[in-house]
ChimeraX commands (.cxc) that place a marker at each C-alpha (Angstrom):
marker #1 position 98.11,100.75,25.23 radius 0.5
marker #1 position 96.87,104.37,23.50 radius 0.5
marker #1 position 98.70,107.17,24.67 radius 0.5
marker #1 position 95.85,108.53,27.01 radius 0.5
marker #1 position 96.28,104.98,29.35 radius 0.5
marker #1 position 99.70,104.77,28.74 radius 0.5
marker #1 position 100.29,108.37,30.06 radius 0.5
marker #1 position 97.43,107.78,32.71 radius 0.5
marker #1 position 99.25,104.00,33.83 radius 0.5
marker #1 position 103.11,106.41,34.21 radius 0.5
marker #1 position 101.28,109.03,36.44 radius 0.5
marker #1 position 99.82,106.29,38.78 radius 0.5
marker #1 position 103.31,104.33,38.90 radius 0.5
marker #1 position 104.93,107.62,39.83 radius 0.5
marker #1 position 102.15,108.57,42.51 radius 0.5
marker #1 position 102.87,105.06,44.53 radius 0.5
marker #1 position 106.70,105.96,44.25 radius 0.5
marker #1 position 107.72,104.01,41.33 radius 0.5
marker #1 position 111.05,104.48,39.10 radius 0.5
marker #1 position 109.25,104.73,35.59 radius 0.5
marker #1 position 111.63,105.37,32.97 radius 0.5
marker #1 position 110.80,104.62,29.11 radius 0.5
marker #1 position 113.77,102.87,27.49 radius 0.5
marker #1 position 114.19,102.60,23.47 radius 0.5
marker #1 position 114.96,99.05,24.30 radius 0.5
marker #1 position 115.32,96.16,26.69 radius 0.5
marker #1 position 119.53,96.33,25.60 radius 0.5
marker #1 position 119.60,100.03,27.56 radius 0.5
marker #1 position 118.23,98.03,30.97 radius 0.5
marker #1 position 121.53,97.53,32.56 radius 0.5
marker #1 position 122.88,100.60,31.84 radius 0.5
marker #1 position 119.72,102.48,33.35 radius 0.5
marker #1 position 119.85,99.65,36.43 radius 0.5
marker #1 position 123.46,100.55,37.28 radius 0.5
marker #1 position 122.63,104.09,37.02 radius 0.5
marker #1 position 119.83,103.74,39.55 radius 0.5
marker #1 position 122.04,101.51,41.98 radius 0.5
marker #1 position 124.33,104.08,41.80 radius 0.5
marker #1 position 122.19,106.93,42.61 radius 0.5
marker #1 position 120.16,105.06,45.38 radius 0.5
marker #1 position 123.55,104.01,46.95 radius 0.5
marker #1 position 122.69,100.57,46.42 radius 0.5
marker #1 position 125.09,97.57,45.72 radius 0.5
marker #1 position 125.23,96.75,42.11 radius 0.5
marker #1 position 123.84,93.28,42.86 radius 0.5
marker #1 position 120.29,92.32,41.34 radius 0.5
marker #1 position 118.13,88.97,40.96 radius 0.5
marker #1 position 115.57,87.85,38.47 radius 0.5
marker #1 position 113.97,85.09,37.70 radius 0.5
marker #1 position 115.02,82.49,35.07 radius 0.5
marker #1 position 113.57,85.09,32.00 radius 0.5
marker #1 position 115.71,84.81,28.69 radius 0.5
marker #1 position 115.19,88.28,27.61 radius 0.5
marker #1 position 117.02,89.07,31.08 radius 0.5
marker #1 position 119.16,86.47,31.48 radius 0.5
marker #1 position 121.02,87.33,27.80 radius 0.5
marker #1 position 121.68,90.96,28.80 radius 0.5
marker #1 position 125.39,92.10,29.42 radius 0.5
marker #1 position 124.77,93.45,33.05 radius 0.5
marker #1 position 128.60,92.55,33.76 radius 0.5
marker #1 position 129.57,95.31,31.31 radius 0.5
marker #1 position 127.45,97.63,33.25 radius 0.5
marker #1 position 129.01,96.55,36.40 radius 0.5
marker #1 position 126.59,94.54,38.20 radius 0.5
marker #1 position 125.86,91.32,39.37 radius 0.5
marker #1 position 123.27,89.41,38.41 radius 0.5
marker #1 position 122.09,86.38,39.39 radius 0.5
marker #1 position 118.91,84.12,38.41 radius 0.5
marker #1 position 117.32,82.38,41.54 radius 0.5
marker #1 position 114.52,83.40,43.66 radius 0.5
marker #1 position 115.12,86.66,45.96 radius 0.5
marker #1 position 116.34,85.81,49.44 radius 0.5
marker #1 position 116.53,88.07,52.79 radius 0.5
marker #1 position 119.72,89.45,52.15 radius 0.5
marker #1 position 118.72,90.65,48.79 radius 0.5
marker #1 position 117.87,94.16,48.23 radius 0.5
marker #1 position 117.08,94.78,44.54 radius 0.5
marker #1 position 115.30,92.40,42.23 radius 0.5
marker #1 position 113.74,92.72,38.51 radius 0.5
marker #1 position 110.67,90.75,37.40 radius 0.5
marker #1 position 109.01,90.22,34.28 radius 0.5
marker #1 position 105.41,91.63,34.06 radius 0.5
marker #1 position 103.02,91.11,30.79 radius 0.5
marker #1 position 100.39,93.91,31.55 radius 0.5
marker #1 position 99.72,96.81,33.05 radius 0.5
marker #1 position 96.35,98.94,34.72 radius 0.5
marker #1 position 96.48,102.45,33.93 radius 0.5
marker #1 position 93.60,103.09,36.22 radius 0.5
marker #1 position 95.50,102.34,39.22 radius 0.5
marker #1 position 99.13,101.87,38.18 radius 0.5
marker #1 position 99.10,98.24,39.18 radius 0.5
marker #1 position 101.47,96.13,37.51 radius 0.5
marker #1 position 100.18,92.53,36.56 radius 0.5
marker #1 position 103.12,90.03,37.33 radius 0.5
marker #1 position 102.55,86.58,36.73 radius 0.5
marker #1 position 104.28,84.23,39.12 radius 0.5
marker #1 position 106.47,80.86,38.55 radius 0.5
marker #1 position 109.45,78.82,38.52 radius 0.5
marker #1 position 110.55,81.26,35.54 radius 0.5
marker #1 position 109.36,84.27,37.35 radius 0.5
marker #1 position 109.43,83.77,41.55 radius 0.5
marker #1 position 106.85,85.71,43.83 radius 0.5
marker #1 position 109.80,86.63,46.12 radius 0.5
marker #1 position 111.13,88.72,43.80 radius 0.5
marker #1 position 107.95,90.99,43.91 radius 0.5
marker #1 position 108.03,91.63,47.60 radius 0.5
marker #1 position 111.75,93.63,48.17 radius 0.5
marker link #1:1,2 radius 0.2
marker link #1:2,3 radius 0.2
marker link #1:3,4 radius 0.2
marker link #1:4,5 radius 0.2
marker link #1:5,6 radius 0.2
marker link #1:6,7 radius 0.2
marker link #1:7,8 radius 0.2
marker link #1:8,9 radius 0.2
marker link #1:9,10 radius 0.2
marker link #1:10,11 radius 0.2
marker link #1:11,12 radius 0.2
marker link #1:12,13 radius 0.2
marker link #1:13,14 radius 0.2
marker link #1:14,15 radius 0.2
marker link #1:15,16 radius 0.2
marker link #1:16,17 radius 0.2
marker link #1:17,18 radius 0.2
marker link #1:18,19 radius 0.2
marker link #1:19,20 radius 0.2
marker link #1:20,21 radius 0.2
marker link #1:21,22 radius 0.2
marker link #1:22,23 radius 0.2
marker link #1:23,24 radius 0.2
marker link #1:24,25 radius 0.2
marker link #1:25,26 radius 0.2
marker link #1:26,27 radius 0.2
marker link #1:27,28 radius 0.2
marker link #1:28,29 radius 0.2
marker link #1:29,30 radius 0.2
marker link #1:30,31 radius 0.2
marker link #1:31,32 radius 0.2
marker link #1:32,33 radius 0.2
marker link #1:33,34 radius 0.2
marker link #1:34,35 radius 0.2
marker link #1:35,36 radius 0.2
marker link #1:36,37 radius 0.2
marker link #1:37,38 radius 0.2
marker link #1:38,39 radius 0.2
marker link #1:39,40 radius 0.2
marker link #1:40,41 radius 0.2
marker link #1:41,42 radius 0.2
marker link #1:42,43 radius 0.2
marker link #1:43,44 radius 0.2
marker link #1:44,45 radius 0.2
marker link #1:45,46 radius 0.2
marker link #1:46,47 radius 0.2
marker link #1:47,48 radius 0.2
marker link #1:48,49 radius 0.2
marker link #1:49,50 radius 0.2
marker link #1:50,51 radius 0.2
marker link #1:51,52 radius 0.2
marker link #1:52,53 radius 0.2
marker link #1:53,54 radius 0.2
marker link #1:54,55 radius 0.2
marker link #1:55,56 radius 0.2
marker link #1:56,57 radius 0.2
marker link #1:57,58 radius 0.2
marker link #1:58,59 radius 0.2
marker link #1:59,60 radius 0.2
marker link #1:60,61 radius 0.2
marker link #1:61,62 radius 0.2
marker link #1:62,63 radius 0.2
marker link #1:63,64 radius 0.2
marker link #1:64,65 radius 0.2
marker link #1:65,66 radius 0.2
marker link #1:66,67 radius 0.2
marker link #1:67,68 radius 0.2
marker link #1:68,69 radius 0.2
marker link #1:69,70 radius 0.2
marker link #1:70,71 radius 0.2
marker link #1:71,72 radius 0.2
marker link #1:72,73 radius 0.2
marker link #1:73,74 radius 0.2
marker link #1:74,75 radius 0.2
marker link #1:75,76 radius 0.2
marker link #1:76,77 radius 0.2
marker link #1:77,78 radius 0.2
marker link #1:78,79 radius 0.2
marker link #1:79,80 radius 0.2
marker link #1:80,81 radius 0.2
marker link #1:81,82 radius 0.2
marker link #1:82,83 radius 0.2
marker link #1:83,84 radius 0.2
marker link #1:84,85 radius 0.2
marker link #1:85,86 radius 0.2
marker link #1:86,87 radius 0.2
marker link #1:87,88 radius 0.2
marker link #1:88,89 radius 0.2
marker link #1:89,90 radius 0.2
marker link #1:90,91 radius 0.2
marker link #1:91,92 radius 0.2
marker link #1:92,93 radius 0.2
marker link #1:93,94 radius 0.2
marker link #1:94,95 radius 0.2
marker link #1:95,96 radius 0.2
marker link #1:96,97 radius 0.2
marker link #1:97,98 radius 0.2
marker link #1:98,99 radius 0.2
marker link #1:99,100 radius 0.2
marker link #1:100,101 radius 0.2
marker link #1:101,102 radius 0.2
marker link #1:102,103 radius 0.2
marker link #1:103,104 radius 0.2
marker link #1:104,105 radius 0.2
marker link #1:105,106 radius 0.2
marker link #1:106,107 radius 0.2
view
């Protein structure tokens, strides 16, 4: 993505109310994700789907919970693992699975 869309894609993410935040690396997600449970007053509980990138990360030393399984009622914060993005309308392009459940796209 140049730096025009990829500038373009954040601004249309943050217009529909999206947390965008650029990380150095995937190892800095559950540091960031317990710092925005905490400041949303959310429990530090999270599902995703059955993605090894995720599933390898220490989110018990951030102090959360994490769980792989499709997202249920009761759930109220889940991650899922998208492969492309549209700058023109800061859609997200999230392919679903058994590896990567629809349900967690709709919380």
């Amino acid at each position: 993505m140049a730096a025009d869309s990829e500038t373009e894609f954040i601004q249309r993410m943050q217009a529909n109310h999206s947390a965008v935040e650029q990380l150095a690396g995937i190892d800095e997600l559950p540091q960031w994700m317990a710092a925005y449970i905490e400041a949303n007053d959310l429990p530090p509980r999270l599902v995703f789907g059955h993605q090894d990138a995720l599933a390898r990360l220490p989110w018990d030393k951030a102090g959360l919970e994490a769980q792989q399984r499709p997202a249920e009622d009761s759930d109220l914060l889940a991650l899922s693992w998208a492969n492309r993005g549209i700058a023109e309308s800061g859609t997200l392009l999230i392919p679903s699975g058994p590896d990567n459940p629809a349900t967690l796209n709709f919380l």
